[in-house]
C-alpha positions, -999 to +999 in steps of 0.1 A: -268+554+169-247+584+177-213+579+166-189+600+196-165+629+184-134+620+185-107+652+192-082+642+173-052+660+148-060+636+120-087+627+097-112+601+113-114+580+081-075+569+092-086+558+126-114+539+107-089+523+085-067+518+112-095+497+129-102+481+098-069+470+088-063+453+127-098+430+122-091+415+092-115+387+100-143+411+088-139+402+050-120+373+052-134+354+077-102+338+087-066+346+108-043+320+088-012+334+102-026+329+142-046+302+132-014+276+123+005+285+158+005+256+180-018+263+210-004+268+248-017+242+270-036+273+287-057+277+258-083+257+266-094+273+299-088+309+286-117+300+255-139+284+278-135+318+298-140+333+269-174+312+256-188+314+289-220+340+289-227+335+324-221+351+347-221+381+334-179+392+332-153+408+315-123+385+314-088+402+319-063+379+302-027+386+329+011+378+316+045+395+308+049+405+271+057+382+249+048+349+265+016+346+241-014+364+250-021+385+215-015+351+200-042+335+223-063+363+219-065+356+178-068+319+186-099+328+205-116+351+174-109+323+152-124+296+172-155+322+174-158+324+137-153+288+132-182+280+160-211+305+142-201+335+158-204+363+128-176+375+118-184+412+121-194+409+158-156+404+167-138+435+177-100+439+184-082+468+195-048+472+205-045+500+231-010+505+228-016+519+188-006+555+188-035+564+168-056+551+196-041+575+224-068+595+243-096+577+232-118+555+255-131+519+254-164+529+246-153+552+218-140+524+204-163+498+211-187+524+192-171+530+159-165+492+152-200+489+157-203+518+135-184+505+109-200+475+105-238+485+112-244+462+141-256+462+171-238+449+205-257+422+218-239+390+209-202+409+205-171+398+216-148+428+221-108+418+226-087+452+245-053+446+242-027+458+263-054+478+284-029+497+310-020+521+283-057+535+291-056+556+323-079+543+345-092+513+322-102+494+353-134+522+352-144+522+318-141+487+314-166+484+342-189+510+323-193+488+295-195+458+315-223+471+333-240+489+303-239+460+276-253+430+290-251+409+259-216+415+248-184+402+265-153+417+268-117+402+270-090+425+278-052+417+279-019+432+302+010+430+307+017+442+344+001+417+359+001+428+396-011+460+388-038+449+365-047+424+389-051+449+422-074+471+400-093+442+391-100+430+429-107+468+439-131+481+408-138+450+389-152+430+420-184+413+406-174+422+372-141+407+364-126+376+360-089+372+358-067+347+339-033+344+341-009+334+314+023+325+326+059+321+307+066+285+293+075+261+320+105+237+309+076+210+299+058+234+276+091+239+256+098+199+256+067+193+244+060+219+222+093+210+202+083+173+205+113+166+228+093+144+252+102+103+238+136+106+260+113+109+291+094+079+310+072+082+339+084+065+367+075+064+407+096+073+436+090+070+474+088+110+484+060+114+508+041+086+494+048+072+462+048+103+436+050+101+401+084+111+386+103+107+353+136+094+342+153+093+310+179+074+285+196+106+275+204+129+300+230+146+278+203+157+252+176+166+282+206+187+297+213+205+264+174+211+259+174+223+293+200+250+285+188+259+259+157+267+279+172+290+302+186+306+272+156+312+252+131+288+262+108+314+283+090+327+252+068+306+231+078+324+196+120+321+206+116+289+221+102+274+193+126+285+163+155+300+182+180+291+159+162+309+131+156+337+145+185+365+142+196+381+176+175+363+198+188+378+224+181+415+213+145+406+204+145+397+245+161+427+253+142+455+231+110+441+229+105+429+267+127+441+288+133+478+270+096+482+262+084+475+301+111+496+313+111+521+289+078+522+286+051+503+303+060+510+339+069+544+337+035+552+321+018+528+352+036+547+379+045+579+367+084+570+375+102+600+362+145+584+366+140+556+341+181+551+336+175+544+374+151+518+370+168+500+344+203+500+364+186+489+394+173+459+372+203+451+359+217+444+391+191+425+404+191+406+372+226+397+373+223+387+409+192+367+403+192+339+428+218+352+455+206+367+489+204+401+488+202+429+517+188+466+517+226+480+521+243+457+491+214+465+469+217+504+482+255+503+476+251+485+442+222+506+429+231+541+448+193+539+462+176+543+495+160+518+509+123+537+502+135+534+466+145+498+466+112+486+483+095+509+455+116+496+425+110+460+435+071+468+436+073+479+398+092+450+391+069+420+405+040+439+392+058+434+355+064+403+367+099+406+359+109+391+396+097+376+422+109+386+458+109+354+478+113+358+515+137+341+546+130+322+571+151+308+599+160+269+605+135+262+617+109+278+592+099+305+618+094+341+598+113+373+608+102+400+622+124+425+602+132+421+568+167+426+563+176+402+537+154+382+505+163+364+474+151+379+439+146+359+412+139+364+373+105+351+364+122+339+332+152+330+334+157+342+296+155+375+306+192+369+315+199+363+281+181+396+268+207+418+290+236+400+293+240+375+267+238+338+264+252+320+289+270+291+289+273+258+316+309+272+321+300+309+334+304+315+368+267+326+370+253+296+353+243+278+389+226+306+400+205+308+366+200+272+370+182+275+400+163+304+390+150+278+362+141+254+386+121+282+406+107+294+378+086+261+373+069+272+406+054+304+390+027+285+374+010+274+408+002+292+438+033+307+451+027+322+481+037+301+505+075+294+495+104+308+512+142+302+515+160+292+548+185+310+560+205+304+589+237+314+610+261+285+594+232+274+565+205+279+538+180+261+519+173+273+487+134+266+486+108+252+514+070+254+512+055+264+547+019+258+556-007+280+551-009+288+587+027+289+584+027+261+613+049+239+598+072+230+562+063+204+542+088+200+517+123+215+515+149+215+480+183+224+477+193+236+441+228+223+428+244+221+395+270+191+404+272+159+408+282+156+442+259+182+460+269+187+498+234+175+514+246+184+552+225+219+551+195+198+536+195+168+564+201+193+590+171+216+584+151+182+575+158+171+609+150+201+624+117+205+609+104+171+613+108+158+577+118+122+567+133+131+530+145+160+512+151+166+473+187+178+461+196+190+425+220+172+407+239+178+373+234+141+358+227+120+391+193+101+396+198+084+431+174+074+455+177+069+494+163+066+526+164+104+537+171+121+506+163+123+465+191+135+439+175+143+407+188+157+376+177+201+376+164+191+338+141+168+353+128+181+381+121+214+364+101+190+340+082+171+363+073+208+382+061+222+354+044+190+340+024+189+375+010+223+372+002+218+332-017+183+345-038+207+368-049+223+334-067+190+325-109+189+330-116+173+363-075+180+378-079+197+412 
């Protein structure tokens, strides 16, 4: 085998050590440190992905930074080892190493094979963090289509990006995963919070399951804690040990995709811009916004806001959601949308923890609760918005015919419904949910329900679809 010149201002034996030193596994067989972290309810799928030989894909892990995907990734090599796999056939690379700059996957792939005198048939090869290669989407197809018995798993972390490259030069060759932030029931059950909930059922378009619980206090206060920290798996789990857990969200999430990661996608030049523009949106996450307030708070053009909010859902860092009128008809011309943090922690990275007292706490609230919806198909949700009303989340059809559920977000216990039963009654619909702070009430035409529990039971749905046999 011919090992590939490398043009590089160092001595190779340091890239070799480098490589080396990140695939530890090679002499001792084992990742202890990855090994004892508790497994995300996504594992599961992702390793089968991983296992499976046929057909013949690489498989491009999607997810913001920090939500567990390296983690996931060593999970995966260990369970190899453990199932026969030799050691020494497992390759990782992280692609946003320095020492790795310039090279390509196959130059890579190469010297670990060089290294340890094997050949590729029966490798697993793990790229993480592939959009710091330019044009990865090519090369990853190249080795794709030239090693037929090795499979290749590849990570990022700007997911809309990675995923439109995917669908327009991985086609046939790809298959993508997506690894979302933790819903509110991942954090409950992950810290083992889950004895002070009980399944119950309620009448809501046929009887549904639901939950209730004897504390609602406690479930509140874990719930707050969520929107504070509860997003990423390593905070959520050991937030009070870890110092400055808010600058950890700031520097290594929201700094490093700003700073770093979508400047080098898009070749964005005003990075102070960027991140101002963020902050706004950030701070505003939840309210309806328009082209001129967002031009006046930002000092952008309209070009540059549509552009901005592209690099942003492709980080997924927000999610635009769209308006539609009482009675669920779309508009023609977009003059007005609701952004919303993915995470609601991200809050916390930029502007401290927030308390139930702060006058923005609602509005994070219901970004929690939408949140919950980022783990299922999306697509199809909008907020109403009308001359003397709004809804703060409906689900249209997919032939956008008709709505088949609406919710109105609240953090009280005496939500005003009459927005709610109007656009009900407009649209055809028997029942609607409302929010509450502490109120579990059910009626005729509507459903209060605490926010801590609905944003459990949404996010326990979509980890039940995870399940073998769950459509």
């Amino acid at each position: 085998m011919t090992i590939p010149k490398f043009e590089m201002g160092f001595d190779e034996n340091v890239l070799t050590e480098r490589i080396c030193s990140d695939n530890s596994w090679w002499i001792e067989n084992t990742i202890p440190f990855y090994n004892e972290l508790s497994k995300r309810r996504y594992y599961d799928g992702f390793f089968d992905l991983v296992s499976q030989s046929l057909p013949h894909r690489a498989l491009v892990l999607m997810g913001p930074r920090r939500i567990g995907k390296t983690v996931m990734m060593y999970q995966a090599i260990q369970e190899l080892i453990d199932s026969g796999i030799p050691a020494n056939k497992i390759f990782y690379f992280s692609l946003d190493t320095p020492i790795y700059t310039n090279l390509y996957l196959e130059d890579l792939f190469k010297r670990g094979l060089s290294i340890n005198k094997v050949h590729p048939g029966g490798c697993y090869v793990f790229f993480d963090e592939i959009q710091y290669l330019r044009d990865w989407e090519v090369h990853l197809k190249s080795l794709v289509d030239t090693n037929r018995k090795t499979k290749f798993i590849a990570s990022g972390s700007a997911a809309a990006a990675l995923r439109m490259k995917s669908i327009e030069s991985g086609a046939g060759r790809f298959t993508d995963c997506f690894l979302p932030p933790l819903t509110f029931a991942e954090y409950i059950d992950l810290n083992q919070f889950d004895d002070i909930l009980e399944e119950i059922s309620v009448d809501f378009q046929g009887k549904r399951k639901f939950f209730k619980t004897h504390d609602i206090d406690q479930l509140n206060q874990h719930f707050i804690n969520y929107i504070n920290f509860g997003g990423f798996p390593e905070i959520a789990l050991s937030a009070e040990k870890v110092k400055n857990p808010e600058r950890i969200i700031q520097k290594d999430i929201t700094d490093k995709v700003i700073m770093k990661d979508l400047p080098r996608l898009f070749g964005i030049e005003n990075i102070l811009e960027l991140q101002q523009f963020f902050n706004v949106l950030s701070y505003r996450t939840g309210e309806i916004l328009n082209y001129k307030s967002v031009s006046e708070d930002t000092n952008t053009d309209n070009k540059t806001i549509k552009k901005y909010l592209e690099y942003l859902e492709s980080a997924f860092l927000i999610k635009v959601l769209h308006r539609v009128d009482v009675t669920a008809k779309r508009f023609r011309n977009i003059t007005q949308f609701k952004v919303y943090l993915t995470n609601p922690s991200l809050f916390t990275g930029l502007f401290g923890k927030i308390s139930p007292g702060d006058d923005r706490f609602p509005h994070l609230v219901e970004t929690a609760v939408f949140a919950q919806y980022m783990h299922q198909e999306h697509d199809f949700l909008r907020y109403a918005n009308w001359k003397r009303g709004e809804v703060d989340l409906v689900e249209i059809s997919r032939n956008f015919q008709r709505t088949l559920w609406a919710l109105e977000v609240k953090w009280s216990d005496n939500p005003k419904p009459e927005n709610l039963k109007y656009f009900l009654k407009k649209n055809g619909l028997s029942k609607g949910i409302i929010t509450t702070k502490t109120v579990f009430e059910d009626s005729e035409d509507l459903l209060k329900v605490p926010n801590s529990i609905y944003a459990y039971l949404i996010g326990k749905n979509a980890l039940d679809r995870l399940e073998p046999g769950a459509t």
